[in-house]
C-alpha positions in Angstrom: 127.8 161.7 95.6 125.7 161.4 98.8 122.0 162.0 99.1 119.6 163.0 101.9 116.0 161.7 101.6 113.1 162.1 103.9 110.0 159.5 104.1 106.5 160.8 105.7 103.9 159.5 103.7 102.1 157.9 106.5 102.7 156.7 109.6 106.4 156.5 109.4 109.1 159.1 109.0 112.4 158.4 107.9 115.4 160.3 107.3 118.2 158.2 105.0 121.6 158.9 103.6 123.0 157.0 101.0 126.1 157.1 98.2 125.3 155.0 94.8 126.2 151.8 96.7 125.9 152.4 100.6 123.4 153.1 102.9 125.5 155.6 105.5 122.3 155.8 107.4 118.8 155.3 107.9 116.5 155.8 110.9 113.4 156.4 111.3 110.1 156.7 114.3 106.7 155.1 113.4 103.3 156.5 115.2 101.9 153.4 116.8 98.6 152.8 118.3 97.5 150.1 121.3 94.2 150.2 119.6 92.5 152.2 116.1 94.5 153.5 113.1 96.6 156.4 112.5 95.0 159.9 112.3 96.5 162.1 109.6 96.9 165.1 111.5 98.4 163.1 114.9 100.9 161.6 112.2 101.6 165.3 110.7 102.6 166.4 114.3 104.6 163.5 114.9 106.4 163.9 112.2 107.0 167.8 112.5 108.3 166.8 116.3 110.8 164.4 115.3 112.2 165.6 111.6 115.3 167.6 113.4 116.0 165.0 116.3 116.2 161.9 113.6 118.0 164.7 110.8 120.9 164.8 113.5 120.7 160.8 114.7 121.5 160.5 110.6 124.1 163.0 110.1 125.5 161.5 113.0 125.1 158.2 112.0 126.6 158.6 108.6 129.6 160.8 109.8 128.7 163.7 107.6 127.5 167.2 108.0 125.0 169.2 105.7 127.8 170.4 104.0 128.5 167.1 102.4 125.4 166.8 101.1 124.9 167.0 97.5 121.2 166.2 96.7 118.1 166.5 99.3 114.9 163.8 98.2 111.5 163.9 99.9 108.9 161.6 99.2 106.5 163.5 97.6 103.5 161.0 97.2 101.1 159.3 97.3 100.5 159.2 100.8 98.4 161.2 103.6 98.4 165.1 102.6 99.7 166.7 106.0 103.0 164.3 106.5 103.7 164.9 102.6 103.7 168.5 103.3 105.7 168.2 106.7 108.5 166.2 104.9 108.4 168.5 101.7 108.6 171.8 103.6 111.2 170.2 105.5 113.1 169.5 102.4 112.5 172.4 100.8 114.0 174.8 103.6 117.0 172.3 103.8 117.6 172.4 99.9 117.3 176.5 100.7 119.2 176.5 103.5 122.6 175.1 102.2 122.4 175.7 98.3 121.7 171.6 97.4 119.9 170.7 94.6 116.1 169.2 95.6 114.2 166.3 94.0 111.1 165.0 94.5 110.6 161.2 94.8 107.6 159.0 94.0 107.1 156.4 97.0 105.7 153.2 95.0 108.8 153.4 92.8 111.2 153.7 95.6 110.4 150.6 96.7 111.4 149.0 93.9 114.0 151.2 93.3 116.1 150.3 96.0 116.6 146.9 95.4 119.3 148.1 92.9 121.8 148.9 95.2 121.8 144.6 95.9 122.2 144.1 92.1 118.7 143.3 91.1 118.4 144.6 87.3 114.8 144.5 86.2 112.7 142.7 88.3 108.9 142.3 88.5 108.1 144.3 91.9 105.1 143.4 94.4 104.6 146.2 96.2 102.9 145.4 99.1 101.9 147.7 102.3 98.7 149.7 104.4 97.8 151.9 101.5 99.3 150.5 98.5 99.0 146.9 96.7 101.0 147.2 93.3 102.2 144.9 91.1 105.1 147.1 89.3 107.6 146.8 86.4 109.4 148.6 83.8 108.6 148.9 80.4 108.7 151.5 77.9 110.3 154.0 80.0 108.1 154.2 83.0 107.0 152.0 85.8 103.6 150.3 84.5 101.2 148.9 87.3 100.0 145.6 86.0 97.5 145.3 88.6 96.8 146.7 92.2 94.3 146.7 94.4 90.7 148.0 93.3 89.4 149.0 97.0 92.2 148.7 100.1 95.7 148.1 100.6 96.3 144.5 101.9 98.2 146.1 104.9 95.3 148.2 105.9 92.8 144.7 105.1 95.4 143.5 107.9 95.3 146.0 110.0 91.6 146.5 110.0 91.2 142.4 110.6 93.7 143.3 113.2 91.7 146.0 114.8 87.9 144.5 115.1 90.1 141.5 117.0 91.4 144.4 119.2 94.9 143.6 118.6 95.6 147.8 118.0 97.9 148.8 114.8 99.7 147.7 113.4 98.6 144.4 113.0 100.2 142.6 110.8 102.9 141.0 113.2 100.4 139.9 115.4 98.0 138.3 112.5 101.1 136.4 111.3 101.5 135.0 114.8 97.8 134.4 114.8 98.2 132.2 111.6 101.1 130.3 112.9 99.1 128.7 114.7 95.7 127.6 112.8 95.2 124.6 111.6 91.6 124.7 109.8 91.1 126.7 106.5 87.9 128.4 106.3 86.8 129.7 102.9 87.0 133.5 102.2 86.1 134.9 99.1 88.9 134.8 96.7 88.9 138.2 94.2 91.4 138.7 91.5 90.0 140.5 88.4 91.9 140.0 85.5 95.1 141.4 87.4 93.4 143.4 89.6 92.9 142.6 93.4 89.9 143.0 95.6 90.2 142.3 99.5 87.3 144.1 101.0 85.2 140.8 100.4 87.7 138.9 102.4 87.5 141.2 105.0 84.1 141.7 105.5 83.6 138.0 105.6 86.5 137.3 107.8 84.8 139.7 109.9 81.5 138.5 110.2 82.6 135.4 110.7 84.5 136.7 113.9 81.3 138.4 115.4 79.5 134.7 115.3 82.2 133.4 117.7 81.8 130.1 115.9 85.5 130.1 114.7 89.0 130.1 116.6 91.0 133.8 115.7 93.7 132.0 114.8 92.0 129.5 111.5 90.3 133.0 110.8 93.8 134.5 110.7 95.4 131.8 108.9 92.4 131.8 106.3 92.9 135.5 105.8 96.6 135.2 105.2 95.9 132.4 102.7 93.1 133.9 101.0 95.0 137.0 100.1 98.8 135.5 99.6 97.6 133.4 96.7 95.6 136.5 95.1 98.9 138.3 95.2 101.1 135.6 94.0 98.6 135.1 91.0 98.8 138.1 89.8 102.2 138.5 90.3 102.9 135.2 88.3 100.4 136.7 85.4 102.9 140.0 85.5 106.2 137.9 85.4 104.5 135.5 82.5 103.5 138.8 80.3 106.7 140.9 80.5 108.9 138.0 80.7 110.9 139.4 83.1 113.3 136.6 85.2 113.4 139.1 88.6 110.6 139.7 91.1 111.0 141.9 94.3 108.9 141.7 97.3 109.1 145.2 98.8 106.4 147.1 101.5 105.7 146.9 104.9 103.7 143.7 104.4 107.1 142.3 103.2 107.7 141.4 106.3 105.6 138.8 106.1 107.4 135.2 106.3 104.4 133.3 104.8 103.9 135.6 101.5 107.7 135.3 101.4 107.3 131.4 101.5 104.8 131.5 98.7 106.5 134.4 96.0 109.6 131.8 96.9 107.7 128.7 95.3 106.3 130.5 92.8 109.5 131.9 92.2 111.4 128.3 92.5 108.9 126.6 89.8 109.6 129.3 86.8 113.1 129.3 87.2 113.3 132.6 88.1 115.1 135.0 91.2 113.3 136.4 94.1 114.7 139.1 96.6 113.5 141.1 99.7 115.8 143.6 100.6 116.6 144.0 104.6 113.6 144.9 106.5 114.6 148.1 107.2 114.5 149.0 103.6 111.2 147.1 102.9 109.0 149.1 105.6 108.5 153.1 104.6 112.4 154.7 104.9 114.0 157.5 104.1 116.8 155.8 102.9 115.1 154.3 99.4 114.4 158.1 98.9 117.4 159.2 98.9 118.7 156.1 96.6 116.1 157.1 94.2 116.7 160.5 94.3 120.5 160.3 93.5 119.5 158.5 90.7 117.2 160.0 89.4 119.4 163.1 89.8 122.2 161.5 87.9 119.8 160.5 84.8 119.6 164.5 84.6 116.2 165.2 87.1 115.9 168.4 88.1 113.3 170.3 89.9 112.6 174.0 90.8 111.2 174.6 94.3 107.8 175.5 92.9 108.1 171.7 91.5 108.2 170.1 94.7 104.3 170.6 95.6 103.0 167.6 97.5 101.0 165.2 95.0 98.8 163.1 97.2 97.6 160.7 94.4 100.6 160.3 92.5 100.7 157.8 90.6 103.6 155.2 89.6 103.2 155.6 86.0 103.4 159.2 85.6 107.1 159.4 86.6 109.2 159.2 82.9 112.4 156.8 84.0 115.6 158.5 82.4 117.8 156.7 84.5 119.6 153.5 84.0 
């Protein structure tokens, strides 16, 4: 079977198209700033522009037409309410259009979900990107979150770092070159609650401390980096102890990252355990994770009527009920 999914929860919008066991294609445009954040509506209308351009750059890219098309998945939250409802009324006049069954996908577990197609079975999934900080895993039928963020994503703590240094968004490419090259660690405040995560402290801090002009951008950066990496390891370590699970998957935009992939690795390394990021292009927000959880979910017997597929802004990973294998 082969499966169509759209991504627009935020400042990216993807289009994929996948079988069980390929990616056929998977493109996608980000909204990018020289300096601020992302504006909901500006990333509505950029998405809105570009859905049927990057719908035919897939199609063509995977050598199909519509009419090969067996299942369309949208992403159909959590994210930023006007790009959910670009992608979903896209999806919905597509699934209309040409008669194909339409599913809607939760983001946070597509993330995780993809790393299937690479063989991973049950892993222990950090979650990682601007608006989302998850640490995720199966158990009793649904994905549990065994700790996430309690204030901001730790892509958006990036990003705003990122900002106040004027470095415009997103940030977290140049905050990782930044840290390359410090060579002093200053102390941040360090907030894990029992496997919870807190990182407006270490942003305010890193912050202030920038506005005294006392410290080089680039210890701040590395500081920052440091601070937060070993809050997320922790409590990724905590989740992996507790379910005993012998997988964990790095997955987000903040994946990207080669120092948090350094760290999960050592953490990894000492219990005797695997690690795996899937390709980039399938760690940052894509349309092509959508469509892989969509097939699935559609072959463990999902099925959704178009008054289903409202948008759900704050949906959360645990309320999906995981029927497939």
């Amino acid at each position: 079977m082969i499966a169509l999914g759209i991504e627009g929860t935020a400042h990216t919008l993807g289009i994929g198209i996948v079988t069980e066991r390929k990616v056929l294609a998977n493109v996608f445009d980000t909204l990018t700033t020289e300096k601020g954040g992302i504006h909901p509506k500006e990333a509505a209308e950029h998405h809105a522009k570009l859905l049927k351009p990057l719908l035919r750059k897939a199609l063509e890219e995977a050598g199909v037409g519509m009419d090969e098309i067996d299942i369309v998945a949208f992403s159909q939250g959590p994210g930023l309410g006007p790009c959910l409802r670009v992608v979903a009324t896209a999806a919905r006049a597509l699934a209309i259009r040409y008669g194909k069954p339409i599913v809607g996908v939760n983001h946070c577990i597509a993330h995780v979900e993809i790393t299937k197609m690479f063989g991973v079975k049950d892993p222990v999934g950090l979650y990682v990107s601007g608006g989302n900080t998850q640490v995720l895993a199966l158990e009793g039928g649904r994905y549990r979150v065994f700790g996430e963020t309690l204030d901001i994503g730790i892509g958006n703590a990036i990003d705003t770092f990122a900002r106040e240094l004027g470095l415009g968004f997103p940030g977290g490419p140049k905050i990782e070159q930044l840290a390359k090259k410090g060579t002093r660690y200053i102390e941040l405040p360090y907030a894990v609650k029992g496997m919870d995560l807190s990182f407006s402290g270490v942003l305010t801090e890193a912050v202030r401390k920038y506005r005294t002009g006392k410290y080089r951008v680039e210890d701040l950066a590395y500081s920052f980096q440091e601070t937060a990496f070993a809050a997320l390891v922790e409590v990724t370590e905590r989740a992996v102890a507790h379910t005993g699970k012998e997988e964990v998957v790095l997955v987000g935009g903040v994946a990207a990252n080669n120092r948090l992939r350094e760290m999960l690795r050592i953490m990894t390394e000492d219990r005797g355990i695997e690690f795996f990021v899937p390709p980039y292009d399938l760690c940052r927000d894509n349309g092509a994770m959508i469509a892989y959880t969509g097939l699935r979910m559609y072959l463990g017997g999902v099925r959704f009527k178009i008054e289903e597929t409202v948008v759900k802004q704050k949906f959360r990973t645990d309320e999906v009920k995981v029927t497939w294998g």
